[in-house]
C-alpha positions in Angstrom: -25.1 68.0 89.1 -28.0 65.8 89.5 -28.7 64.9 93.1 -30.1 61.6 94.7 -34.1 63.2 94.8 -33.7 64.1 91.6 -33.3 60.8 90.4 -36.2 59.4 92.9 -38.2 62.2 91.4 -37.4 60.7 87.5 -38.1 57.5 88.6 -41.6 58.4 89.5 -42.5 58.8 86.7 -41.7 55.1 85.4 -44.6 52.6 86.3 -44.5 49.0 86.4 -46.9 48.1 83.7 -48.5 44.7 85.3 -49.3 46.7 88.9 -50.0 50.4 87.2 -48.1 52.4 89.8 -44.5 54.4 89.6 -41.7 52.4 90.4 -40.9 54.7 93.5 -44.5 54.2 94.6 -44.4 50.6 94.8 -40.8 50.4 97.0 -39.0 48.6 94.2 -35.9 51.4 93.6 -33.3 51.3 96.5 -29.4 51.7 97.1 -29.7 55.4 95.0 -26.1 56.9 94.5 -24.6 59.7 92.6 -21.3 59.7 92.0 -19.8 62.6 89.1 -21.9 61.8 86.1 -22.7 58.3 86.9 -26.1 57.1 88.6 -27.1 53.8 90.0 -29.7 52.3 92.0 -31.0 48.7 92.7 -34.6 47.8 91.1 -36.4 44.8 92.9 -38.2 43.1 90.3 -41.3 41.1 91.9 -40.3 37.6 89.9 -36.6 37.5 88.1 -39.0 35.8 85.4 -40.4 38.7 84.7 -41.7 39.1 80.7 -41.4 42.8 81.2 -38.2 43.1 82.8 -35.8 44.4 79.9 -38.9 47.4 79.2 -39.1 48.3 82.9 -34.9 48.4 83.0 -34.8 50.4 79.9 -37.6 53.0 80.6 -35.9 53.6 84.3 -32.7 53.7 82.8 -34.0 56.2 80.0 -35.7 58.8 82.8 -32.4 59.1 84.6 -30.3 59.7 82.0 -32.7 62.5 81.1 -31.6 64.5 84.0 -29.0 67.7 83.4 -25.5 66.5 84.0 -26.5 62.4 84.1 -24.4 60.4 81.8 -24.2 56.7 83.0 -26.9 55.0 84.4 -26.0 52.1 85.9 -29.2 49.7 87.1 -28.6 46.5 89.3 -31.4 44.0 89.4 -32.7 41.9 92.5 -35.7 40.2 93.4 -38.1 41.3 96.0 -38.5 39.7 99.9 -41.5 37.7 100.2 -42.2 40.6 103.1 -42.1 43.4 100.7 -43.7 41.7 97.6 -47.1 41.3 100.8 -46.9 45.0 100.8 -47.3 45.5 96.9 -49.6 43.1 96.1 -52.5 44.6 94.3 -56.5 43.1 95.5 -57.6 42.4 91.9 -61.5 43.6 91.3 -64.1 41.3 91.0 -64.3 41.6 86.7 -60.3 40.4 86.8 -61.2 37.6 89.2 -63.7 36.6 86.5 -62.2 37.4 83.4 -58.8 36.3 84.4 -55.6 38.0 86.5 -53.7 38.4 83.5 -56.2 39.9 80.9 -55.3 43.2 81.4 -52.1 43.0 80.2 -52.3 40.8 77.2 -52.6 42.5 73.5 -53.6 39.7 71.3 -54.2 41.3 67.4 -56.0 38.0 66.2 -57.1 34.2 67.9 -57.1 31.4 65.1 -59.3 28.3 66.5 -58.4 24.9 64.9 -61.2 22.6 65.2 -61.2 18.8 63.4 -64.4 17.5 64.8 -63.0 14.1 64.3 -60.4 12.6 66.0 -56.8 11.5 64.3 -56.8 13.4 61.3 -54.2 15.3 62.2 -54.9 18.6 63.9 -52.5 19.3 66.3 -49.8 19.1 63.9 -52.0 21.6 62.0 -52.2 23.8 64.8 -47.9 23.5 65.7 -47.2 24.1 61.7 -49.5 27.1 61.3 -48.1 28.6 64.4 -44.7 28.1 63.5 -45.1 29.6 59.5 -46.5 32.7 61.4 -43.2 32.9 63.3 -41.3 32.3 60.5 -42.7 35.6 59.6 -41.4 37.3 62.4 -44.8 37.6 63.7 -45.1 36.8 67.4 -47.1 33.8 68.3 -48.7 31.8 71.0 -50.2 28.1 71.0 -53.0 28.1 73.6 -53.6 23.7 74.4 -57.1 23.9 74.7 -57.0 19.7 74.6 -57.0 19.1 78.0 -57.5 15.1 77.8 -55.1 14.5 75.0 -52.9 17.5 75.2 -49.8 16.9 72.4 -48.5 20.6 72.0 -45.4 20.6 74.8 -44.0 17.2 73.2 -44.1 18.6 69.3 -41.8 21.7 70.4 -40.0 19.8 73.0 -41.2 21.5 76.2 -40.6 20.1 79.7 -41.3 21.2 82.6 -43.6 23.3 84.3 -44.0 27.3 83.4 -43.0 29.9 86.5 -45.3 32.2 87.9 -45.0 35.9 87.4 -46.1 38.6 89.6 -49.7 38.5 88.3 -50.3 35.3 86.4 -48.6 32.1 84.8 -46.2 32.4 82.5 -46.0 30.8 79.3 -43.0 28.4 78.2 -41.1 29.5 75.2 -39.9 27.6 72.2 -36.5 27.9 70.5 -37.9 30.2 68.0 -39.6 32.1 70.2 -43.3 30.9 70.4 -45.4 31.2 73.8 -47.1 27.4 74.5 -49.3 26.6 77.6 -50.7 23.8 77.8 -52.1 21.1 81.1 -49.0 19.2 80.2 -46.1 21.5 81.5 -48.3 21.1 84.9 -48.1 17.6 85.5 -45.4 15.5 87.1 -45.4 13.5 84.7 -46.4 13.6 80.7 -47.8 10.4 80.5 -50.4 11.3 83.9 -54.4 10.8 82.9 -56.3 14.3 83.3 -59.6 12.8 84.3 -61.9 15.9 85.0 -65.4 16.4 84.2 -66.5 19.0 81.8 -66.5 22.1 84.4 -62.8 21.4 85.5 -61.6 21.2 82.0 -63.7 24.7 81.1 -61.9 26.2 83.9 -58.5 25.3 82.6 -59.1 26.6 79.5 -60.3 29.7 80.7 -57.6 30.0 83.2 -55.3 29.5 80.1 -56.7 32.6 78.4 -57.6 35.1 81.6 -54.2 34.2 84.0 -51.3 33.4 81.3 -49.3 36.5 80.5 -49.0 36.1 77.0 -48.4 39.8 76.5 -48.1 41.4 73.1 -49.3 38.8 70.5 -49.6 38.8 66.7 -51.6 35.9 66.9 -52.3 33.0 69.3 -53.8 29.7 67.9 -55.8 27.9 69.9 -55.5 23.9 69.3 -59.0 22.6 70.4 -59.9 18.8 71.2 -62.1 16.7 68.8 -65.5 17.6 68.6 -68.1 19.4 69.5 -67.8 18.7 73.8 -67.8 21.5 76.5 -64.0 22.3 76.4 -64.8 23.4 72.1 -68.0 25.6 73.8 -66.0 26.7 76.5 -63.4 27.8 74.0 -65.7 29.4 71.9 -68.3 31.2 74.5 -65.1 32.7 76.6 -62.5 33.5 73.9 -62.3 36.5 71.2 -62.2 34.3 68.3 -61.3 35.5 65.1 -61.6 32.7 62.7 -61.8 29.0 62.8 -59.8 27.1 60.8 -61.2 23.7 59.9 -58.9 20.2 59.9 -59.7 17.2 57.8 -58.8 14.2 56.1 -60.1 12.8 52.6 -62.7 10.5 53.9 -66.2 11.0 53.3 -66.9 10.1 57.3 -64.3 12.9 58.5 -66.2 15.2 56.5 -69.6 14.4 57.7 -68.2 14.9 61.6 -66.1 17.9 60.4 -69.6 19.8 59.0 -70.8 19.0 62.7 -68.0 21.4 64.3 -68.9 24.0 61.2 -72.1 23.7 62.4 -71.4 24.8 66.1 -69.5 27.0 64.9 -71.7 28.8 62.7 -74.2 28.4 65.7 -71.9 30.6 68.3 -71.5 33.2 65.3 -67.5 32.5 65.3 -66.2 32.8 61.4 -65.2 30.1 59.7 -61.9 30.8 57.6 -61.7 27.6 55.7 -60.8 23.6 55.4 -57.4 22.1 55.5 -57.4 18.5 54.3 -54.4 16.6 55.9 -52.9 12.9 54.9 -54.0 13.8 51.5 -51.4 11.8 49.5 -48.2 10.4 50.8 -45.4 10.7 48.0 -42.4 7.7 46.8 -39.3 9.2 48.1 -37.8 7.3 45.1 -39.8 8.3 42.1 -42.1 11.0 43.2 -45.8 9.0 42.3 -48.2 10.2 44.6 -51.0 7.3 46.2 -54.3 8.6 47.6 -54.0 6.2 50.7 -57.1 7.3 51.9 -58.9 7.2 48.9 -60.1 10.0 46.6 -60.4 13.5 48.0 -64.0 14.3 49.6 -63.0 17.5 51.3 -62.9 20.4 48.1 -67.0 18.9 48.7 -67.4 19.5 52.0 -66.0 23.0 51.7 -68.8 23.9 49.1 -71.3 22.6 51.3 -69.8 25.3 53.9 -69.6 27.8 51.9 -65.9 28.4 52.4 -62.7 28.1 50.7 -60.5 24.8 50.6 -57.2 26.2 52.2 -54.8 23.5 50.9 -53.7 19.6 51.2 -51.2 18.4 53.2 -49.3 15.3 52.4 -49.2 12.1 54.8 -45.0 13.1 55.5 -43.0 10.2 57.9 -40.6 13.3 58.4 -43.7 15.6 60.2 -43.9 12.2 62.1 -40.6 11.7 63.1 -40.0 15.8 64.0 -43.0 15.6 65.6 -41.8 12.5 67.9 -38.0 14.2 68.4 -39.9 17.6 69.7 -38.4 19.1 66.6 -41.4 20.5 64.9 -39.7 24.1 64.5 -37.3 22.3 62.0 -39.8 20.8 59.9 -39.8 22.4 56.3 -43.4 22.3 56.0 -43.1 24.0 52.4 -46.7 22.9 51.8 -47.8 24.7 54.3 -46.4 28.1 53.9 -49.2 29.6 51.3 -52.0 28.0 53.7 -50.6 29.8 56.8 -51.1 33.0 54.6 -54.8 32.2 53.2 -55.4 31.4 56.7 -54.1 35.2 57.9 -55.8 36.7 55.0 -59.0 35.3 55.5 -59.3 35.8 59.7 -62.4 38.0 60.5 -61.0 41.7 61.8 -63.4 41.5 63.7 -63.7 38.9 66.7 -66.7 36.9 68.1 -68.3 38.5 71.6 -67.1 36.1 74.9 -70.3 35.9 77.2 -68.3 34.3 80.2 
């Protein structure tokens, strides 16, 4: 029969995977028994919020039923004193001070930028669709809000609220479908509150938003970046693994002209381009299916030639986006346009991502 060190002894070989040290080590296993074939203990979790819970309960659970003449495991969960979380708490290194808390334990396969250059045309809607066909694929996704001033992600998915703190970083808020968002508007008291920062408070957030969110094991996280071509779009691009850029315009020949300008820093900062979306193309008659080019004929298959890149699809001008968009209900949008663009997008992403300088 197993005895109560032998079960300290399994457990010691179970680490916590945000503070890289056995369970036993870091005082979080308590209240052992043995009783017949049955085990339990008490594990003190440093944050009941904690991402990695179910893993760390499973693995611990896993190590003590491997012991001779252990049938039942039986784990009860707490969280830790303030006093014994003080004795834990690891003194990050200089490199995860600058590079972010929480970079160590993210695993993101591929960042998608989505850049407009221009204003209105559309492309944080872009960003919310594309992230939400890549879940729709059972892929799993995060929306980084890189627009600080004009931040629109929370209120598309219906988010509220601000985001808890784990034991190492901030912890994204989570959609109904399961997509990670953070963004300066689960922060504030209140949605509608100004951010008024200058450019080097703005760069912080954004780099705060990549280095000390936990966004653990991502398939992709798209990042929805502000008009233009300003320091939070160069902070974005300068600090963040990029894998592709995906490019958001309307029909106009004047959207196209500022849209080139984004190409062009893009191109400068040697991030990959993956290709132009053109949204409000058309809007449809719900009665007798006639489409009207409201914004006049299509100038953007032109401005992807001059880039050199492929024209990803058109999106319709839809009052439904609109109104789910409004309602926070952007997950129940049918978006069937926009399926075969998510793919193009994925296809075309760079394997290879562009070099942070920090």
């Amino acid at each position: 029969m197993a005895e109560i060190t032998d079960v300290l002894e399994a457990l010691k070989g179970v680490n916590d995977p945000e503070l890289g040290k056995s369970l036993v080590e870091l005082g979080m296993i308590h209240d052992v028994d043995v009783t017949g074939d049955k085990a339990s203990f008490t594990l003190a979790l440093t944050t009941m919020a904690c991402p990695l819970k179910e893993s760390i309960v499973n693995d611990a659970r896993q190590a003590v039923l491997a012991l001779d003449g252990v049938e039942d495991v039986q784990v009860s969960l707490r969280e830790m004193t303030l006093e014994e979380k003080k004795r834990i708490w690891p003194k990050q290194n200089e490199q995860q001070k600058k590079e972010g808390v929480a970079l160590h334990l993210n695993h993101i396969d591929r960042v998608l930028a989505v850049m407009s250059g221009k204003g209105g045309v559309g492309k944080s809607s872009v960003a919310a669709m594309l992230a939400v066909a890549l879940r729709r694929q059972g892929k799993r996704v995060g929306v980084l809000d890189a627009d600080i001033t004009g931040p629109s992600i929370p209120k598309m998915f219906g988010l509220q609220g601000a985001p808890p703190a784990g034991p190492v970083g901030i912890l994204p808020a989570t959609t109904s479908t399961g997509i990670l968002v953070m963004s300066i508007n689960l922060l504030l008291p209140n949605e509608d509150d100004a951010v008024v920062w200058r450019g080097p408070l703005i760069g912080g957030a954004i780099r705060q938003f990549w280095g000390d969110v936990v966004w653990g094991n991502l398939d992709v996280l798209v990042l929805d970046l502000p008009p233009g071509t300003s320091d939070a779009s160069l902070t974005v691009m300068q600090s963040i693994p990029i894998n592709g850029v995906v490019l958001v315009t309307s029909p106009q020949s004047l959207a196209g002209m500022v849209v080139r300008k984004a190409a062009q820093m893009a191109e400068q900062l040697k991030v990959s381009l993956v290709g132009v979306v053109e949204n409000m193309s058309y809007a449809e008659c719900p009665n007798c299916g006639e489409r009207f080019d409201v914004f006049g004929p299509s100038q953007s298959i032109q401005t992807a030639k001059q880039l050199g890149v492929p024209m990803l699809g058109q999106l319709p001008l839809d009052p439904e986006l609109a109104r789910r968009c409004d309602a926070g209900e952007i997950e129940a949008y049918k978006a069937d346009e926009f399926e075969p663009i998510a793919d193009k997008i994925l296809e075309r992403a760079s394997a290879r991502a562009s070099t942070p300088i920090f």
